[in-house]
Every structure is written in C-alpha cells, then in structure tokens.
N, C-alpha and C positions, 0 to 999 in steps of 0.2 A: 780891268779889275782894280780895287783899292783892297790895301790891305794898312790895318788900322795899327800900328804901336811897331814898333823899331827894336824892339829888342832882340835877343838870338832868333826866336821865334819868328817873330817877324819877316825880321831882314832873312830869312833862309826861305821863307814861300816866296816874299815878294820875288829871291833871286830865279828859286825853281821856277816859277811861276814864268818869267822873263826868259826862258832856257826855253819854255815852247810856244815863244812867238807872241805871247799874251801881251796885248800893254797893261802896263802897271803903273798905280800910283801909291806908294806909301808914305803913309800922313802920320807921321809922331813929330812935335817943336824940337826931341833933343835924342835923336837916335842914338842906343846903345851906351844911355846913360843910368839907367835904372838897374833890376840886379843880375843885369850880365855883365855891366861894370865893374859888379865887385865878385861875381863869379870865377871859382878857383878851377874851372873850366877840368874836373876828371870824369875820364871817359870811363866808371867804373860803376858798369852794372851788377855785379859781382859783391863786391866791396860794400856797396848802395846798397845790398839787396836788405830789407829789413821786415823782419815777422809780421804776418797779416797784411804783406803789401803784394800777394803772389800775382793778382791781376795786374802788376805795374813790369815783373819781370822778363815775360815775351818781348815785351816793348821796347825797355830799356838792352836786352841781348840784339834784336835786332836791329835799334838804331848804332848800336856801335860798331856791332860788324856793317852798317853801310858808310860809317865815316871815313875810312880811307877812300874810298869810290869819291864820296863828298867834298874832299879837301882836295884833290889829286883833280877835279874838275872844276874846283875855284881857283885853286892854286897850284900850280906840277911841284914847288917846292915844298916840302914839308913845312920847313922853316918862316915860310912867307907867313901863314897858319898857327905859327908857333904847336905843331902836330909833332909830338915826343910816343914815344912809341915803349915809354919805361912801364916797367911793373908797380904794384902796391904790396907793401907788408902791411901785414894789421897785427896791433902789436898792442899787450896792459902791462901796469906794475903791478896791481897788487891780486892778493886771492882771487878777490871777486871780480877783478879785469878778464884775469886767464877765466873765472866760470863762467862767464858771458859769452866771452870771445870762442870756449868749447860747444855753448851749447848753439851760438850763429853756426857754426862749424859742421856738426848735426842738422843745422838744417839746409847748410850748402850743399851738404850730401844727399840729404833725400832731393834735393832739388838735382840734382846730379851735377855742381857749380864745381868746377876745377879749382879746389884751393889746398893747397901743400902745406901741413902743420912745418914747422920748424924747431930746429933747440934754440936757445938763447946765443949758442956758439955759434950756430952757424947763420942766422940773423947778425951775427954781429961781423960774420967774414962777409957777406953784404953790403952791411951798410957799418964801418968801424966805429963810427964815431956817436951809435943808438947812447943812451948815458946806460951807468949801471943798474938803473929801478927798472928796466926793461926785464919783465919775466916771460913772458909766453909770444911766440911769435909764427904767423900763417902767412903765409906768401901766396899771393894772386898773381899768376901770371899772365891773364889776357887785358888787365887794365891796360888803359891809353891817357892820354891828358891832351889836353888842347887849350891855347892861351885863348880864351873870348877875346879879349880886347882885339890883339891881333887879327884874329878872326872876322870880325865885327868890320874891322876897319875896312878889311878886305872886300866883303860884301857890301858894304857904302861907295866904296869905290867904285864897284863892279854895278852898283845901280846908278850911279851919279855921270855915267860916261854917258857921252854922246851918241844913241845910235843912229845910226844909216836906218834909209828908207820908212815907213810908215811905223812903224814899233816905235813906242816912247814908253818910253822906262824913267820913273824918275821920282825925288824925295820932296814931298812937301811938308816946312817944318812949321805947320801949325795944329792946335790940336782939335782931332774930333771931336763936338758935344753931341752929335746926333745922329738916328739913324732917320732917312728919308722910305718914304715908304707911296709904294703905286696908289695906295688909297690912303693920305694923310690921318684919316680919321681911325683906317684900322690897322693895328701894327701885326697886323697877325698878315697883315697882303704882302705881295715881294718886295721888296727890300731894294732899292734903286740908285743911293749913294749917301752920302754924308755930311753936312750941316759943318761947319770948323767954327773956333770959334771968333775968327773974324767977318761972321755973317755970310761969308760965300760959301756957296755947295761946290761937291766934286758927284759927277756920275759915275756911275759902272754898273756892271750888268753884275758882277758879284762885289760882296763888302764882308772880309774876313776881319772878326775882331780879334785880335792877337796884341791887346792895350794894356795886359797883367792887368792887375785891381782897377784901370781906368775902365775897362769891358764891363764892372756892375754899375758904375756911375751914369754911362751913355744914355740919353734920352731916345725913346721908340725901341726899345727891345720887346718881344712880342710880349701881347697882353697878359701879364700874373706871372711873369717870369721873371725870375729873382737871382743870378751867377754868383753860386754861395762863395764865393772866393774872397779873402780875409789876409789882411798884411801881418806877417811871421816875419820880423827883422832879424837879421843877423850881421856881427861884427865880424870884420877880416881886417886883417894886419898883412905888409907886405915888409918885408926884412930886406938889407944889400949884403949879399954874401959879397966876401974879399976877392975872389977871383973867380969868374965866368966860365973860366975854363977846368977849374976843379970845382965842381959843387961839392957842397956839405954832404949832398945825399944825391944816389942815383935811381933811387925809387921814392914813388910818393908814399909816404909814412900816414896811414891810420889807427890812431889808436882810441881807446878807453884808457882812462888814467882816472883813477878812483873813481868811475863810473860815468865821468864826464866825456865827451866825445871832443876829439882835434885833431887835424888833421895836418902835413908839413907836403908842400907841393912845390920841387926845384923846378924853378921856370931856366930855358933857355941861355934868357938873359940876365941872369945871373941875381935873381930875385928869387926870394924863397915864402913861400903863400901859405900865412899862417890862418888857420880858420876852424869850423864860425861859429858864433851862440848860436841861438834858437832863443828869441824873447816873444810873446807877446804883448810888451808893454805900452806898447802905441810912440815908443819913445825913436823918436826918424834919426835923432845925433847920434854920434858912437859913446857907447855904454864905457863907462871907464871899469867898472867892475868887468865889463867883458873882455878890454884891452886888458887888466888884470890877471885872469883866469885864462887868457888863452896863451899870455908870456912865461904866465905860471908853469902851466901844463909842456907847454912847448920846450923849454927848458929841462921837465926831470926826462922828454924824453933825447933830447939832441941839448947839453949842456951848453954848447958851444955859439947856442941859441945870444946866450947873455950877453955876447961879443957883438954882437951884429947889431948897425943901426936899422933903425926902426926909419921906415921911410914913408909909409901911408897909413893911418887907419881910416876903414870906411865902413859904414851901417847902409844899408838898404834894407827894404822891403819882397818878401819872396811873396810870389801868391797862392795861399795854403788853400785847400780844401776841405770838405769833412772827411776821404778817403785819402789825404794825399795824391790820388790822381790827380789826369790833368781832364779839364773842359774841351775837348773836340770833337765837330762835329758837325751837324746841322741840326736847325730845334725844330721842331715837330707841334705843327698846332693840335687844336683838341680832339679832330676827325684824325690823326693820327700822318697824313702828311707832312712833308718837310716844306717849310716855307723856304721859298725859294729868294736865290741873290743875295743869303747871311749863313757864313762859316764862323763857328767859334772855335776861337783856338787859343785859351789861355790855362794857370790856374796848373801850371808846371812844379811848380813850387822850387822842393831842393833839384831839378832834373829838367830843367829846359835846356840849358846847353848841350848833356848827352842827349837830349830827346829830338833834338832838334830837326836832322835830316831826317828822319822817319816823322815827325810831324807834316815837315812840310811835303812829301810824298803823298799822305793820307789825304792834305788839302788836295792838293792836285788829282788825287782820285775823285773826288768827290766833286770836283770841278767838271770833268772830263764825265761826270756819271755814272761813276766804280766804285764806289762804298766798297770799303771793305768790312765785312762782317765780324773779325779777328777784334777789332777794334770798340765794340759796339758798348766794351764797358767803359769807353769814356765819355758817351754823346752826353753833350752838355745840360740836357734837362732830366738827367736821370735821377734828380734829387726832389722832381716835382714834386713827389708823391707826401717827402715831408713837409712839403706848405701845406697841403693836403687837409692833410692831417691835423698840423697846426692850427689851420682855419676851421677846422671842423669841433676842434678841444674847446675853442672860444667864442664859438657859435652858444647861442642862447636857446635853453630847448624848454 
C-alpha cells in the first residue's frame, strides 16, 4: 500500500498499516515538517471540545483513550514519546472570560465531560505562579499531552528500519503529483498507484491520501470532486524555562484572556509551548502581531513569562474544513459505490495529532473491509452536494 503525506496522520497508518504485515510505502520530500511540526501535541478532547462541533466529540474521546495502548506499542517508555500524563486548567481574566468559560462549562455538562470549576485560590495552590488577572478557573482532569515532534521521530524511525523477510516498509522523499488509475481516462476506475514528481510511479493495491492541503492539489482524484480543505495558519512560540526539572507549570494552562484564546503547554524537556493564532491571511511567515498577542497574553497569564528566552517562532498551515471535521474515508462514485484502492485521510485541522491513532485504525478497517459506520460523518465527499448546488445556481435556465 502507499500512503501519500508524512505528517502525524500519515506516519501513524503507514506505522499501523506495517504492524499487520502490509508492505508499505510512504511518499512525502519532508516528513513531519508541516503542522505537526509546530503542533503543541494536547491530548484534550475535553478542553477541545467547542460549540456546534458535537459530531467531532466521540472521535476525539475515543482517540484519546486509545493513546496510551498507541505509545506503549511504539514506544514502552513514555518518555521516548514525550507522552506526559498532566492535567489542563482552563482559566480567563476578565468578566467576559469567566462568562464564556461558564457558559462552555454548561455545555461540558450536558455533554456529561468531567470538568471541576475551581476558586482562584485553589488554581493558584495548583499552579503558584498563574499571574494575579487570573479570575475564574476549571480543571480538566482527563487531558494528556504528547510532544509530536518526539513522536514523529519515532515512527520515522520505526518505518525507516530494515525488515527481515519479504515485508518492505519504507520512506520515499519525493512528492506525489498524481493519482494513476486502472482506466487512465476514467478517474472514477480503481486507483493503482502514484505518479511523483520525478516522473516515476510507485504501485499499490491501496493509495491513502493523508497530504493535508497537498490532497486538493493531486492530479486524478475522481471525476467533479473537489477536497474542500483550505489553509488556517497559526503562530507558535517555544520558550526555555530555567530549569527542566522544576517547570513553571505542571498542567497545561488554557485560557480566554479578553476573549482571545492561548494556550501554555510544559514540555518534558524543559520548553514551554506558547500557542496559536488562527489567521486566514494566506500569509505562510510568522505573523509578528501574533508573536505579539500571544507573548502579550501569555504574560498577564504566568508573568514569569517575560523572563524566558524566546527560542523558536513558527507559522504553519492547519487544513480547515467547512465543518472543522476531518476528510476520511473512501469516495463514492455517482452509482453510489466506493471506488476502490483510494482512502482519504486528511483536513484534521486543530486535531490531527489527538485524532491520530483512531484515524489510522478507521484506515485499516476500511482496508481489511470493516467500515465503521460510527464514523460515516466524516466520509470525504459529503460536501458534494454543495458543488451541487453551486453548479446548479450558475447554470443558465
């Protein structure tokens, strides 16, 4: 099988994928350089959960609870993984922070989501060092975090060995421009392998595109099909706390701060994960008004902030949707068949890293012949209806 883009996404099918026996090739030039790179890797569906996204919620619960199983069978050490097992407080300064952050709170409850209000005093016996603009404070106890990069590396790793016997497992770093298809002329036929773009093909009997935003660019995707997925850049900053072995902070800090969202993520190694706008302004450098506004923020909420150097900023591209979902699945020609030997798997947007191990599960059902039904609100042409539509608005009557 090939599996087409390198990112978390990716690099977690091609791994399952290679776990039962399959050979595998995955085709990205720069694995795990896109925005799992700058991914602040929390494992918080909880935290995540946000109004009008409830078809995203099952998914995100149940990929988290399969991440210990996940890391413990890539890696036995947690550490390897950078897999932290801390809480998140969700925290605002002012009125309209705490009215926000009560009325998500209401809806964590009707969703029946485990989150503990708090006083200001006891957030602060927590975490000492909150600043004093901190007013309202909820504690999530089932978040997790996990560093991608670490992660990332790991599963490159674990593809790039050498196996024993007939199974080839392995990374090719060039990239795909196209899909090949059993009848060239019709793309709606099965799907056979990939086109790169150094003029040579790769075969395989399946071809998952898990390319983020490269997956709408691809040449031969079936005929009138369009993968609405659309680049939402975001800025992250990476801080060096003074000492590794005392962090600033022992849970991931989420807050609203004058209505703005930011988030403070202690990493292991002694870096602290300040994050992220949300731009759509096509602009791929880092936004200095966002490096602005998120040192701003980060500051009234851990003062301590202003001390620390500043060690990376990075912009990428996340792949948005028009539901925030993500694209997976198999596409479905017009007689309502799935065209065979093409899995889409992108268009994660803020939640591929947590999505990740239950993504690449669904792939391997769907491999093996086991759709799961649970899932059916993410198949990737379920937005056909508005080209539809579209074309019909402009149609000439």
């Amino acid at each position: 099988m090939i599996v087409v883009g390198g990112g978390i996404i990716g690099l977690s099918i091609a791994w399952r994928a290679a776990q039962t026996g399959r050979s595998v090739r995955l085709i990205d030039p720069a694995p795990a350089r896109g925005a799992t790179f700058a991914a602040a890797g929390m494992l918080a569906p909880v935290s995540e959960y946000h109004h009008q996204e409830d078809a995203l919620l099952p998914a995100m619960r149940e990929s988290a609870a399969r991440y210990p199983e996940f890391v413990r069978a890539l890696a036995p050490a947690d550490e390897v993984a950078g897999y932290l097992r801390n809480e998140t407080l969700l925290v605002g300064v002012d009125h309209g922070d705490r009215q926000a952050l009560a009325d998500l709170h209401t809806a964590h409850r009707r969703a029946e989501l485990a989150v503990e209000p708090l006083t200001t005093r006891e957030a602060r016996t927590r975490e000492p060092l909150l600043g004093p603009r901190v007013t309202s404070a909820y504690r999530v106890p089932g978040d997790h975090q996990i560093d991608p990069r670490m992660l990332t590396a790991r599963l490159i790793d674990e593809l790039t060995r050498t196996v024993a016997g007939s199974r080839r497992v392995g990374i090719v770093r060039v990239q795909a421009v196209a899909l090949l298809h059993d009848d060239p002329s019709d793309h709606d036929s099965p799907v056979t392998g990939v086109r790169l773009a150094d003029g040579t093909t790769v075969a395989g009997a399946e071809v998952v595109l898990a390319n983020s935003l490269g997956a709408r660019k691809i040449d031969g995707l079936p005929d009138g099909l369009e993968l609405p997925v659309r680049p939402v850049f975001g800025d992250i900053l990476r801080l060096r706390m003074p000492d590794p072995t005392r962090p600033l902070l022992g849970t991931t800090v989420r807050a609203l701060v004058h209505g703005e969202s930011v988030y403070l993520v202690p990493r292991a190694d002694g870096t602290l994960v300040v994050g992220a706008t949300h731009r759509e302004d096509g602009l791929e450098a880092v936004s200095a008004g966002g490096v602005h506004r998120l040192l701003h923020n980060a500051q009234l909420l851990l003062p301590t902030v202003a001390e620390l150097p500043l060690v990376e900023a990075t912009a990428r591209a996340r792949p948005g949707t028009p539901d925030n979902a993500p694209l997976l699945g198999r596409i479905r020609r017009r007689d309502g068949a799935a065209i065979s030997g093409l899995v889409v798997a992108t268009g994660f947007f803020r939640h591929g890293v947590l999505l990740a191990p239950l993504a690449a599960d669904i792939v391997l059902g769907l491999l093996d012949g086991y759709p799961d039904p649970r899932w059916d609100a993410f198949l990737p042409d379920r937005f056909a209806h508005l080209r539809a539509d579209l074309t019909a608005e402009r149609t000439p009557r």
